[in-house]
C-alpha positions in Angstrom: 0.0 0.0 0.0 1.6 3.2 -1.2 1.0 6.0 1.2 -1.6 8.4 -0.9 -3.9 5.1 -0.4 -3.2 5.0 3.4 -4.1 8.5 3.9 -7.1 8.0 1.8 -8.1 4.8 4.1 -7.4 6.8 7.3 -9.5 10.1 5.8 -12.6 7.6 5.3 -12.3 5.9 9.0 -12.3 9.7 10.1 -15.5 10.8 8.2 -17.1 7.5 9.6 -16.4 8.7 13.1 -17.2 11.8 12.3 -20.8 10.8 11.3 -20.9 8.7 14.7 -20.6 11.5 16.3 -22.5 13.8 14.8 -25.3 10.7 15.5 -24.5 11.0 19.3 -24.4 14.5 19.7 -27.8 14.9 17.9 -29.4 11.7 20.2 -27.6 13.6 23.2 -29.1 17.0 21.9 -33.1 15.4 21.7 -32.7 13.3 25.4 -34.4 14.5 28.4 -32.4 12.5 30.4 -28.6 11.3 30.8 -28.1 8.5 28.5 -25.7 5.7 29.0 -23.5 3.8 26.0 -26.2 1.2 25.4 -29.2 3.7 25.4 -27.3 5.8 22.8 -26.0 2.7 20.7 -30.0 1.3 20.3 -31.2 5.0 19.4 -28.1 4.7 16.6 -29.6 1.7 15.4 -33.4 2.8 14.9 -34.0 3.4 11.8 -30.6 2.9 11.0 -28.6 0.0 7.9 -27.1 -2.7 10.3 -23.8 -1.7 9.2 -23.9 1.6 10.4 -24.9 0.3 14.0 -22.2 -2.3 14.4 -20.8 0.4 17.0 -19.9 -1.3 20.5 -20.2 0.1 23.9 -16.3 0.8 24.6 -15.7 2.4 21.1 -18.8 4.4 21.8 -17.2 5.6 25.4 -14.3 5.9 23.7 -15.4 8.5 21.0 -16.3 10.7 23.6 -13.7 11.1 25.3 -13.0 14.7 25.8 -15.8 15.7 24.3 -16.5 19.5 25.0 -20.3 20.3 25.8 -20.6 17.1 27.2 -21.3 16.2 30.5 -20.4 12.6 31.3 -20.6 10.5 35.4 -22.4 8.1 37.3 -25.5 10.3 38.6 -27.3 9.4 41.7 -27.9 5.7 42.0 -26.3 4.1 38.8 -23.8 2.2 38.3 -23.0 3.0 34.3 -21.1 5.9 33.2 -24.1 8.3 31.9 -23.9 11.1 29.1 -25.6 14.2 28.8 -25.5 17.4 26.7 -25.0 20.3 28.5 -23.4 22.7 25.6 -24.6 21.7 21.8 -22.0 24.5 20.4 -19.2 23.8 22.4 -20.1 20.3 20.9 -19.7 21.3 17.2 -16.7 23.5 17.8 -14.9 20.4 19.2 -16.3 18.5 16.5 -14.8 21.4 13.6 -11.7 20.9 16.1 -11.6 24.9 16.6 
């Protein structure tokens, strides 16, 4: 593999996360209530191709990591990390990478 072909395999892997996020921050953005990994992985696949939804629990914590805008702990009387929106433009900027 040369390395223009690498680059283009790593660019697609980004866009694909990219999307993923964009997903998350939009189910985040419509909740009422703190979501955990599995809530917001089974509101990924509604509606959703199966391929797109193939998204697992860790990679899902994983993505956000450091996410700005978002609020993430175990609130009262759980016992899974929870996510919540608490800035939607702080979100995009940090997805635009400003």
């Amino acid at each position: 593999i040369d390395s223009a072909q690498s680059y283009r395999r790593s660019e697609r892997m980004t866009r694909k996360q990219l999307r993923t996020r964009q997903e998350i921050g939009r189910i985040l953005l419509e909740a009422n209530e703190p979501l955990n990994a599995g809530e917001i992985r089974d509101r990924i696949r509604d509606g959703k191709r199966s391929r797109r939804a193939t998204i697992n629990l860790i990679s899902l914590s994983q993505m956000l990591k450091g996410a700005r805008g978002i609020e993430s702990g175990y609130f009262p009387k759980e016992d899974r990390m929870r996510y919540r929106m608490i800035d939607h433009e702080a979100y995009e900027r940090w997805l635009r990478r400003e």
